[in-house]
mmCIF file of the N, C-alpha and C atoms, coordinates in Angstrom:
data_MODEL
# 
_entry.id   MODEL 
# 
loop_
_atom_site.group_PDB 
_atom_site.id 
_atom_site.type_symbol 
_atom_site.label_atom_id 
_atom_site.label_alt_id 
_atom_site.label_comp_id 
_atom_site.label_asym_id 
_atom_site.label_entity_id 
_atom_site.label_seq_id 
_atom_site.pdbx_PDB_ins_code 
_atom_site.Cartn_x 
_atom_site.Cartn_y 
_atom_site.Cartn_z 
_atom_site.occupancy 
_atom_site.B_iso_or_equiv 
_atom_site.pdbx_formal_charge 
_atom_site.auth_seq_id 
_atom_site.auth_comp_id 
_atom_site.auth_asym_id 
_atom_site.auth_atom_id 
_atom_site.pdbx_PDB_model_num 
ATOM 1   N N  . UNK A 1 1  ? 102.146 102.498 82.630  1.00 0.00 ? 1  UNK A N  1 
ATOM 2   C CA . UNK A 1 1  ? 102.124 102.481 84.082  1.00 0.00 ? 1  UNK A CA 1 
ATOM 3   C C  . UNK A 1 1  ? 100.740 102.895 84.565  1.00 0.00 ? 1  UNK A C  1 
ATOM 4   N N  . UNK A 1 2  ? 100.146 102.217 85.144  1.00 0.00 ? 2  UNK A N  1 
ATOM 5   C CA . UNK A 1 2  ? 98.927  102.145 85.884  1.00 0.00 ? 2  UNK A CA 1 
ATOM 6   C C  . UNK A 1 2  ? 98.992  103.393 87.532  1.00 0.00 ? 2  UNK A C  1 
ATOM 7   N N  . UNK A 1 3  ? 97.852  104.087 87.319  1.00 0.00 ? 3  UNK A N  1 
ATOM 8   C CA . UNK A 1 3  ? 98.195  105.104 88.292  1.00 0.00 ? 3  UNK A CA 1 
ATOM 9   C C  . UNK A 1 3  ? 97.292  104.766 89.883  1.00 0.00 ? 3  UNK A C  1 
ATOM 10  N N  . UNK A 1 4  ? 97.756  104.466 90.661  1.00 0.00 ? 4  UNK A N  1 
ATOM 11  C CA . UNK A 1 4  ? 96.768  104.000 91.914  1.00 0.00 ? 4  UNK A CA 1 
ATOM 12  C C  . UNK A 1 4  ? 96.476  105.513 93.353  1.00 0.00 ? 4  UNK A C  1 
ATOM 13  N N  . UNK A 1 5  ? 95.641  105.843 93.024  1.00 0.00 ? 5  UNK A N  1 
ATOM 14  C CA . UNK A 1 5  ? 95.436  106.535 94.544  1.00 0.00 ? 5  UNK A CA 1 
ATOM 15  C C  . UNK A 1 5  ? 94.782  106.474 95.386  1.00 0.00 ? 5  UNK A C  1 
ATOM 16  N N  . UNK A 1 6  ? 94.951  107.005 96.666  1.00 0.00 ? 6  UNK A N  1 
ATOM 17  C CA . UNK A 1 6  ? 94.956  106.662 97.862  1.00 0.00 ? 6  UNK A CA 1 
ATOM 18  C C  . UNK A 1 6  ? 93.269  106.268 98.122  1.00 0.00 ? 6  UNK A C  1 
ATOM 19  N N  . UNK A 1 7  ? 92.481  106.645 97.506  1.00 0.00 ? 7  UNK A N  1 
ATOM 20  C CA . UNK A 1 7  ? 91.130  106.590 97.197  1.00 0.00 ? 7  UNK A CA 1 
ATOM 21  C C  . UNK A 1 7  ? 91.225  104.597 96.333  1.00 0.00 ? 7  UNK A C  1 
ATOM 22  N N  . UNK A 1 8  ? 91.681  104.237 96.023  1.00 0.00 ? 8  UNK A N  1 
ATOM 23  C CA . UNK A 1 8  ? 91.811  102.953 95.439  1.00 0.00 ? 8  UNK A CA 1 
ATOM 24  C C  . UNK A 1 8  ? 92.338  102.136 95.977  1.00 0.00 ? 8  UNK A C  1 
ATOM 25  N N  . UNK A 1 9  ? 93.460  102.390 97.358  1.00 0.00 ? 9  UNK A N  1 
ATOM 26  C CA . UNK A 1 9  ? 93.828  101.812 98.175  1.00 0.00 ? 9  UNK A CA 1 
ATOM 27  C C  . UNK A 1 9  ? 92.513  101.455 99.300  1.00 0.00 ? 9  UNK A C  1 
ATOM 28  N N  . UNK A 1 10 ? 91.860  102.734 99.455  1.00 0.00 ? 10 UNK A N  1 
ATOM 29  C CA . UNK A 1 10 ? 90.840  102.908 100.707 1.00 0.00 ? 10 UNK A CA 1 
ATOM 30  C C  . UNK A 1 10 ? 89.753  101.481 100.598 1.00 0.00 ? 10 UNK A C  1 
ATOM 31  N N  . UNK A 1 11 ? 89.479  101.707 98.521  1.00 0.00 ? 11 UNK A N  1 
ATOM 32  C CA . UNK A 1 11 ? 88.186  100.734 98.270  1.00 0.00 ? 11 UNK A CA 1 
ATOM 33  C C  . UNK A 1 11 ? 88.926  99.449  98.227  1.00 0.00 ? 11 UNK A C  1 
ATOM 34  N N  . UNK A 1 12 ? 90.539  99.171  98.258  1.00 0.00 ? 12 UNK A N  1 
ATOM 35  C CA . UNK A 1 12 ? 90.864  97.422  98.355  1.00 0.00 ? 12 UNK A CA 1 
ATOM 36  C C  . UNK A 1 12 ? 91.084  97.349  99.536  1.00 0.00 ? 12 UNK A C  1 
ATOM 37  N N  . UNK A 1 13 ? 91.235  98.180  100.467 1.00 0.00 ? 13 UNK A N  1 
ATOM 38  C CA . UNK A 1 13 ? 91.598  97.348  102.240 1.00 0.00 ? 13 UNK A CA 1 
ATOM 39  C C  . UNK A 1 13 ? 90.326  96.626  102.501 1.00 0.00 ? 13 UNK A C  1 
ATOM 40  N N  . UNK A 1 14 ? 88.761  96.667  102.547 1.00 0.00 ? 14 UNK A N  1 
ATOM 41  C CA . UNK A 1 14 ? 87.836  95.655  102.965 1.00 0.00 ? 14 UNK A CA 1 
ATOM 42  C C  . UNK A 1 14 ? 88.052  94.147  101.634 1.00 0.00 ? 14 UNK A C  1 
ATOM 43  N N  . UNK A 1 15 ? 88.393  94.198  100.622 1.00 0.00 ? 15 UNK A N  1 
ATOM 44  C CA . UNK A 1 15 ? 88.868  93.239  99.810  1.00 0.00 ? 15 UNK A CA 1 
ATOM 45  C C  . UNK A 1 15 ? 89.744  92.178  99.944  1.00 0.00 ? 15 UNK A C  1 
ATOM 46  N N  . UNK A 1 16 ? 90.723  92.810  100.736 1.00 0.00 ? 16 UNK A N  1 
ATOM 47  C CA . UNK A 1 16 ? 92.050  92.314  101.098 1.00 0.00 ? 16 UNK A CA 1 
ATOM 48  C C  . UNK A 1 16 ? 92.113  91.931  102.356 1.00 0.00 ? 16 UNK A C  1 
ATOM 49  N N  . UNK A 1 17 ? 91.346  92.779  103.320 1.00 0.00 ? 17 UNK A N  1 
ATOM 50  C CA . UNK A 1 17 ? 91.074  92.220  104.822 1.00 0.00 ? 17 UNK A CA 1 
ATOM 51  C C  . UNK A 1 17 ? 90.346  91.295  104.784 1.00 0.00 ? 17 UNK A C  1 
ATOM 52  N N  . UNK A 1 18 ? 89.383  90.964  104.268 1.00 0.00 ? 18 UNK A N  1 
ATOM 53  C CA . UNK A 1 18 ? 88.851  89.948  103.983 1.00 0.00 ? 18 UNK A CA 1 
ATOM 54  C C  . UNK A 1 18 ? 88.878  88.100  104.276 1.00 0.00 ? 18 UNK A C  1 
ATOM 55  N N  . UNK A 1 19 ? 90.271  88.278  103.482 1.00 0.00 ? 19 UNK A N  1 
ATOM 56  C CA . UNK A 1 19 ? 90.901  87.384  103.078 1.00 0.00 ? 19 UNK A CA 1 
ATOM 57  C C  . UNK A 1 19 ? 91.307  86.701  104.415 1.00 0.00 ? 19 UNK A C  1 
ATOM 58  N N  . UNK A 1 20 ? 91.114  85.000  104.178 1.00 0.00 ? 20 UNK A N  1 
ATOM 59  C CA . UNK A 1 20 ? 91.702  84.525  105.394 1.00 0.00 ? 20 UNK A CA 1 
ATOM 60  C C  . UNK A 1 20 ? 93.688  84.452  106.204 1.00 0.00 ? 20 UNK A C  1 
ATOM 61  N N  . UNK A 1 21 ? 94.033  84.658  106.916 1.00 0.00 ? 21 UNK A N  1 
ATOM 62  C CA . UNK A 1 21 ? 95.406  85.001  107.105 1.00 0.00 ? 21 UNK A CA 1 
ATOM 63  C C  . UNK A 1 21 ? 95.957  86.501  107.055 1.00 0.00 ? 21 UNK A C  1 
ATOM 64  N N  . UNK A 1 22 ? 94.502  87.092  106.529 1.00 0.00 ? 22 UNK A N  1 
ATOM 65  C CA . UNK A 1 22 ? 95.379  88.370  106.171 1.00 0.00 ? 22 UNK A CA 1 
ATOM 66  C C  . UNK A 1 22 ? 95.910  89.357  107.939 1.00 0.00 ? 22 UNK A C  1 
ATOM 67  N N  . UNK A 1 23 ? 96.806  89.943  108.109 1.00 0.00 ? 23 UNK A N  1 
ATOM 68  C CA . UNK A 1 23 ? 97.008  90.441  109.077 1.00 0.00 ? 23 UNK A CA 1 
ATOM 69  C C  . UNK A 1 23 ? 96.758  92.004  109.768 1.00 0.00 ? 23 UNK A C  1 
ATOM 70  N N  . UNK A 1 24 ? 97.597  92.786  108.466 1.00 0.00 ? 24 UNK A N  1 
ATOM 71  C CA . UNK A 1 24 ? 97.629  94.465  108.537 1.00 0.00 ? 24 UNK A CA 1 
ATOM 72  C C  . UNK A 1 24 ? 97.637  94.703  107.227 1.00 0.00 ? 24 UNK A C  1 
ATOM 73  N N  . UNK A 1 25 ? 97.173  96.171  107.135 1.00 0.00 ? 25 UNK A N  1 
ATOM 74  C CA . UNK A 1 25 ? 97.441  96.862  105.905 1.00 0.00 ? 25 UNK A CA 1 
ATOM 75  C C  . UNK A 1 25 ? 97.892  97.831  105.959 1.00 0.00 ? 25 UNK A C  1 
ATOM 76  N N  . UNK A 1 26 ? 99.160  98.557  105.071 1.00 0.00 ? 26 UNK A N  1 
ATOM 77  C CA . UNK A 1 26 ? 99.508  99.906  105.565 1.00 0.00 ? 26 UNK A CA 1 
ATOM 78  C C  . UNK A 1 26 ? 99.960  100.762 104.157 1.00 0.00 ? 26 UNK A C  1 
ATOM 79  N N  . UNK A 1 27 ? 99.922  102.039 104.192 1.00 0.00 ? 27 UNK A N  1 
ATOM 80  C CA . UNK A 1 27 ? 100.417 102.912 103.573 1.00 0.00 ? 27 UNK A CA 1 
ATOM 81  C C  . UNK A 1 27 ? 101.303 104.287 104.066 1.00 0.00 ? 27 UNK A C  1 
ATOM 82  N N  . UNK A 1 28 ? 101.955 104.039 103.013 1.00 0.00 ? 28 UNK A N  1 
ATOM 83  C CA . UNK A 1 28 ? 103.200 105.105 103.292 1.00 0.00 ? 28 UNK A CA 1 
ATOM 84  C C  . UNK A 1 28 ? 103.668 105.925 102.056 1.00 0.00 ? 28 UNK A C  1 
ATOM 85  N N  . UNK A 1 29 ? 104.021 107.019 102.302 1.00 0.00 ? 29 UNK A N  1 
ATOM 86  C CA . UNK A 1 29 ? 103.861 107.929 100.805 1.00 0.00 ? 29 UNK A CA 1 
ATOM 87  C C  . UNK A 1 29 ? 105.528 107.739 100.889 1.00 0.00 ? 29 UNK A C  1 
ATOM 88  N N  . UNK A 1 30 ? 106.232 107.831 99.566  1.00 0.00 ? 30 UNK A N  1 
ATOM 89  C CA . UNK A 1 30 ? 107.610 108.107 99.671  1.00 0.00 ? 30 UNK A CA 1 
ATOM 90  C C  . UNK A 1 30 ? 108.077 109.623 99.722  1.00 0.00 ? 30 UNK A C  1 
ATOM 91  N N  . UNK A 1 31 ? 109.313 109.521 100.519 1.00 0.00 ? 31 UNK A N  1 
ATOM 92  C CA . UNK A 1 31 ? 110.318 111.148 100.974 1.00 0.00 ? 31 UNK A CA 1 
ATOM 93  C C  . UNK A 1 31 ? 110.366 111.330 99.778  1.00 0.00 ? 31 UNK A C  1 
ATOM 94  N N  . UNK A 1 32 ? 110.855 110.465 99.312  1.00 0.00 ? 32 UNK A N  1 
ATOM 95  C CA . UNK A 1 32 ? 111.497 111.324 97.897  1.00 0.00 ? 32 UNK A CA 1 
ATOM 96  C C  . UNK A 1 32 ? 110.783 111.759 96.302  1.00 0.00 ? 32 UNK A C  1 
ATOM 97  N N  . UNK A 1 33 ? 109.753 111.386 96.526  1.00 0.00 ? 33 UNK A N  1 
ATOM 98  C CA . UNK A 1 33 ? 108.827 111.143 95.392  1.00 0.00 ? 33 UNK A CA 1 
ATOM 99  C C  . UNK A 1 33 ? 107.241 111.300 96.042  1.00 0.00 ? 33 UNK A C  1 
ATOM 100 N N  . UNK A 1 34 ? 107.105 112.601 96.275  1.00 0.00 ? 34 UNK A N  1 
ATOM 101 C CA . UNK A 1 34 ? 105.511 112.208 97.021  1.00 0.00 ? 34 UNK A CA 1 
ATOM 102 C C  . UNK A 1 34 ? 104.174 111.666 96.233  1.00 0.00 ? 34 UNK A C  1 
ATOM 103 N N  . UNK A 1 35 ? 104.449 111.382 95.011  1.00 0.00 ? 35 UNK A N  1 
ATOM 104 C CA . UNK A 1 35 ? 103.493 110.907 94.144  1.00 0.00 ? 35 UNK A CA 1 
ATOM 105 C C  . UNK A 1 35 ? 103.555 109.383 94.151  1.00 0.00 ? 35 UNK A C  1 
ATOM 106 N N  . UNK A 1 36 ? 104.444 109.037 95.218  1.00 0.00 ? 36 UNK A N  1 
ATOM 107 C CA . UNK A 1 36 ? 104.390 107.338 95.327  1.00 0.00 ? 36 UNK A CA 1 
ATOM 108 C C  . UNK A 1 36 ? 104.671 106.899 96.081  1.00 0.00 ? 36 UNK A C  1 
ATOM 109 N N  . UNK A 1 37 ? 103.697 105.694 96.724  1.00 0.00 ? 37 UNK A N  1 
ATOM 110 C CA . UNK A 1 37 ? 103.146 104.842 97.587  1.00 0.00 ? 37 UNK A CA 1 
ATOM 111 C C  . UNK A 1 37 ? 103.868 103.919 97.618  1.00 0.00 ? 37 UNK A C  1 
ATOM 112 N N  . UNK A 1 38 ? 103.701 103.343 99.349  1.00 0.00 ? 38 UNK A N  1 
ATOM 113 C CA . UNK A 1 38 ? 104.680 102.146 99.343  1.00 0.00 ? 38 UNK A CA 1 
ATOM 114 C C  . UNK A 1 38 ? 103.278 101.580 99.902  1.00 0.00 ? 38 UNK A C  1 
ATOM 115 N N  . UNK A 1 39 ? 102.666 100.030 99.427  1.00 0.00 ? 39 UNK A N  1 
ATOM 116 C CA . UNK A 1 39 ? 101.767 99.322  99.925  1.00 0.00 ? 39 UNK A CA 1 
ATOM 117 C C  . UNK A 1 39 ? 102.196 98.185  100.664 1.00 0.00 ? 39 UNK A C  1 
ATOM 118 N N  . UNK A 1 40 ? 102.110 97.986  102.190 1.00 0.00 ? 40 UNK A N  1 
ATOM 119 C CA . UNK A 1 40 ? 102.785 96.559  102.533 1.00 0.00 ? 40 UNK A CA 1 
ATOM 120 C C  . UNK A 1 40 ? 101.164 95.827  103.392 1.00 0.00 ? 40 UNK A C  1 
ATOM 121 N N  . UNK A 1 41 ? 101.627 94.966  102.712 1.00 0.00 ? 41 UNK A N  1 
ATOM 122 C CA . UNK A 1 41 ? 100.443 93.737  103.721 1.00 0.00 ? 41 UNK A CA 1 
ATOM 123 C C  . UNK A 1 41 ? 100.964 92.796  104.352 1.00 0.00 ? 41 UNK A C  1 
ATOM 124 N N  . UNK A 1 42 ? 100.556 92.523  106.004 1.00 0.00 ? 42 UNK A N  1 
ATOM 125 C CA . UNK A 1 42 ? 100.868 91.365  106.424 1.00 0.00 ? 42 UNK A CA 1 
ATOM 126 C C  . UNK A 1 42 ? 99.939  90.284  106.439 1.00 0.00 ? 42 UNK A C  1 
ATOM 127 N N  . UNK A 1 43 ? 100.640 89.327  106.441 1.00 0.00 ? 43 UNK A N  1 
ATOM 128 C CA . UNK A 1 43 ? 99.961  87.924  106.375 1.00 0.00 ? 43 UNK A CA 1 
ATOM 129 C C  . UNK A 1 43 ? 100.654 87.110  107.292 1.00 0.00 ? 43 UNK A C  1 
ATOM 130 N N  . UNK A 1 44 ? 99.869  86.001  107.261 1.00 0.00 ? 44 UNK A N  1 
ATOM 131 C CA . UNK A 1 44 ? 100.219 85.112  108.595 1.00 0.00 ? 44 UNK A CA 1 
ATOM 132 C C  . UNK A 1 44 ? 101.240 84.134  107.893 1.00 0.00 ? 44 UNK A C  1 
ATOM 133 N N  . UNK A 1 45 ? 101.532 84.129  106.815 1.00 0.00 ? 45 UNK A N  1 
ATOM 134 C CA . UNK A 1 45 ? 102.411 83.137  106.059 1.00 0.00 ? 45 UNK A CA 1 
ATOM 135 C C  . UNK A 1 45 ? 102.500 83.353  104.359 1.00 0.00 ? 45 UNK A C  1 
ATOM 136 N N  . UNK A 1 46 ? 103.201 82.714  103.730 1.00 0.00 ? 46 UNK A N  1 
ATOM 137 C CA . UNK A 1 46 ? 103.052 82.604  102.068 1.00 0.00 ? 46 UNK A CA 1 
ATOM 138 C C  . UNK A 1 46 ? 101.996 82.186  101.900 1.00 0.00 ? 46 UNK A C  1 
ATOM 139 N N  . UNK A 1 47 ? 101.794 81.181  102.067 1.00 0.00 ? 47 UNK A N  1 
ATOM 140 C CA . UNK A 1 47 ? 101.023 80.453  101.742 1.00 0.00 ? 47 UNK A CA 1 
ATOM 141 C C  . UNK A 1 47 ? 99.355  81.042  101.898 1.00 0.00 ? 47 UNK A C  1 
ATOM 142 N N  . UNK A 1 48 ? 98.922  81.780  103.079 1.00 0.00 ? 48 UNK A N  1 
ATOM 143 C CA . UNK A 1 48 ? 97.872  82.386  103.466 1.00 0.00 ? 48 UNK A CA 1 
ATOM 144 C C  . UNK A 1 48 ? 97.808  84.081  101.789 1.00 0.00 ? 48 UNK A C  1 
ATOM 145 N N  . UNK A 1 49 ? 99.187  84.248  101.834 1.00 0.00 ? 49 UNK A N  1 
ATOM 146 C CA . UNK A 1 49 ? 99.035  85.462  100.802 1.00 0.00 ? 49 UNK A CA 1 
ATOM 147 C C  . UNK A 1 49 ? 98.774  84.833  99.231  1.00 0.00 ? 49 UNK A C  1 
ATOM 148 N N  . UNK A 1 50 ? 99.552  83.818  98.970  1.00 0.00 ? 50 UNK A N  1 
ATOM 149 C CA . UNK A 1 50 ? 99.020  83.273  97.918  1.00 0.00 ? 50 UNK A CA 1 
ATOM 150 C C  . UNK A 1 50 ? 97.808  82.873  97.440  1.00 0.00 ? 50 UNK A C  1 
ATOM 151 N N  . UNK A 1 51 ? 97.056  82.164  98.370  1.00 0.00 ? 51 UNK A N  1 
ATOM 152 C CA . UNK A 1 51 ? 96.080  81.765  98.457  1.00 0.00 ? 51 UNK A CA 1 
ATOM 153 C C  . UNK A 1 51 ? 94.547  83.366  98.318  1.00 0.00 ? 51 UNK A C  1 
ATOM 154 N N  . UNK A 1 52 ? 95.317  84.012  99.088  1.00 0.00 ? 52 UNK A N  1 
ATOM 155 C CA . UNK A 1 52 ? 94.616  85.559  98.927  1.00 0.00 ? 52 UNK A CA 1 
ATOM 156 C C  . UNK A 1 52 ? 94.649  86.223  97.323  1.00 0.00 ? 52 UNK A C  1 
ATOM 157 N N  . UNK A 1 53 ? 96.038  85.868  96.909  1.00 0.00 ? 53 UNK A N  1 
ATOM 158 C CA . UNK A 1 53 ? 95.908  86.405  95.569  1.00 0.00 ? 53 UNK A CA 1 
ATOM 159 C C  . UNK A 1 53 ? 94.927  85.587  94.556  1.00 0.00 ? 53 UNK A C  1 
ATOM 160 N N  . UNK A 1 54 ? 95.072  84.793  94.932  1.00 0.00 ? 54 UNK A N  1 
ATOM 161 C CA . UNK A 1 54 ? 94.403  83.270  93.884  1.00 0.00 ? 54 UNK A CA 1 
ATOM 162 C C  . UNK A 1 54 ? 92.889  83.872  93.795  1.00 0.00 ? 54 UNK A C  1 
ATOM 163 N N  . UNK A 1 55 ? 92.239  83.856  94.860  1.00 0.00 ? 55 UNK A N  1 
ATOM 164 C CA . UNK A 1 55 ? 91.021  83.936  95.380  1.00 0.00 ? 55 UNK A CA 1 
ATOM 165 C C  . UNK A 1 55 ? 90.469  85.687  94.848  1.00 0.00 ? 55 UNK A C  1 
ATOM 166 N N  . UNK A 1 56 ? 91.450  86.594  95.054  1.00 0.00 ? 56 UNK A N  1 
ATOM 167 C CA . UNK A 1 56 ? 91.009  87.977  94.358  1.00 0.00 ? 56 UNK A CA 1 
ATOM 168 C C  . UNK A 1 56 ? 90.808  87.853  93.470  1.00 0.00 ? 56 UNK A C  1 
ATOM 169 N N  . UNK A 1 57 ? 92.145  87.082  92.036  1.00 0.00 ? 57 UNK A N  1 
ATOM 170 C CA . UNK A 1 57 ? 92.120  86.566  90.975  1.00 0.00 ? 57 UNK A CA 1 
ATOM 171 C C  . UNK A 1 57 ? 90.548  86.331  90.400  1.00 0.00 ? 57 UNK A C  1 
ATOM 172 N N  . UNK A 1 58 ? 90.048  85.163  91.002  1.00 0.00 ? 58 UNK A N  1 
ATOM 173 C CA . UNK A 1 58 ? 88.986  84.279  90.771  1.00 0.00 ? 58 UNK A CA 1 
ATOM 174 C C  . UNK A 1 58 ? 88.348  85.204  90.848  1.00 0.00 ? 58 UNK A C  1 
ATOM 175 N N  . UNK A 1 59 ? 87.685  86.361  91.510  1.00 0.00 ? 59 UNK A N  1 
ATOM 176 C CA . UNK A 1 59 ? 87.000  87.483  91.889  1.00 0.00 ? 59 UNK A CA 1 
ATOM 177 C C  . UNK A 1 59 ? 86.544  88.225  90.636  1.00 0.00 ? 59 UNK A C  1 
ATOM 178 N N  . UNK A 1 60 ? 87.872  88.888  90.329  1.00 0.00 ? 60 UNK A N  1 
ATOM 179 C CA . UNK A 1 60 ? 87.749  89.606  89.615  1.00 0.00 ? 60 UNK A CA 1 
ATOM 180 C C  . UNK A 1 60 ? 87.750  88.929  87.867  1.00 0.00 ? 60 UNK A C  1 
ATOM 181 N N  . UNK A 1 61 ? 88.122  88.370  87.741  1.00 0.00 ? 61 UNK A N  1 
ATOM 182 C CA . UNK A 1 61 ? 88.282  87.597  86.565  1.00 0.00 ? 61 UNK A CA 1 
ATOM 183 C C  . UNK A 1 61 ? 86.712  86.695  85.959  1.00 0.00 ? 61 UNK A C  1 
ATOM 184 N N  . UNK A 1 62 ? 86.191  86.313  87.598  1.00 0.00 ? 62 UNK A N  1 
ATOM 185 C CA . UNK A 1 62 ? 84.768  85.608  87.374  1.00 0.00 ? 62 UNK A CA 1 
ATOM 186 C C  . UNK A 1 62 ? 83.864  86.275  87.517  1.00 0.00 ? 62 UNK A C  1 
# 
């Protein structure tokens, strides 16, 4: 299990905003478990988020 904190969230929101379609970004710690994050992103459609993943993909991979 890969450990993400809030400091790693901070450096992917300009990454992810980026992206065309992208909408909001948010974080939320869980009640019950404060050592874990709920990450939600809006997008303007599937298709706009897919296309976002594809393109990070290519990013990081190239």
């Amino acid at each position: 299990m890969q450990t993400t904190s809030k400091n790693d969230i901070k450096q992917a929101r300009p990454l992810i905003g980026g992206q065309p379609g992208f909408r909001s970004l948010s974080l939320s710690r869980s009640m019950g478990s404060p050592n874990l994050y709920v990450l939600l992103a809006d997008w303007d459609s599937v298709k706009a988020h897919t296309r976002g993943l594809q393109r990070r993909a290519t990013h990081v991979a190239g």
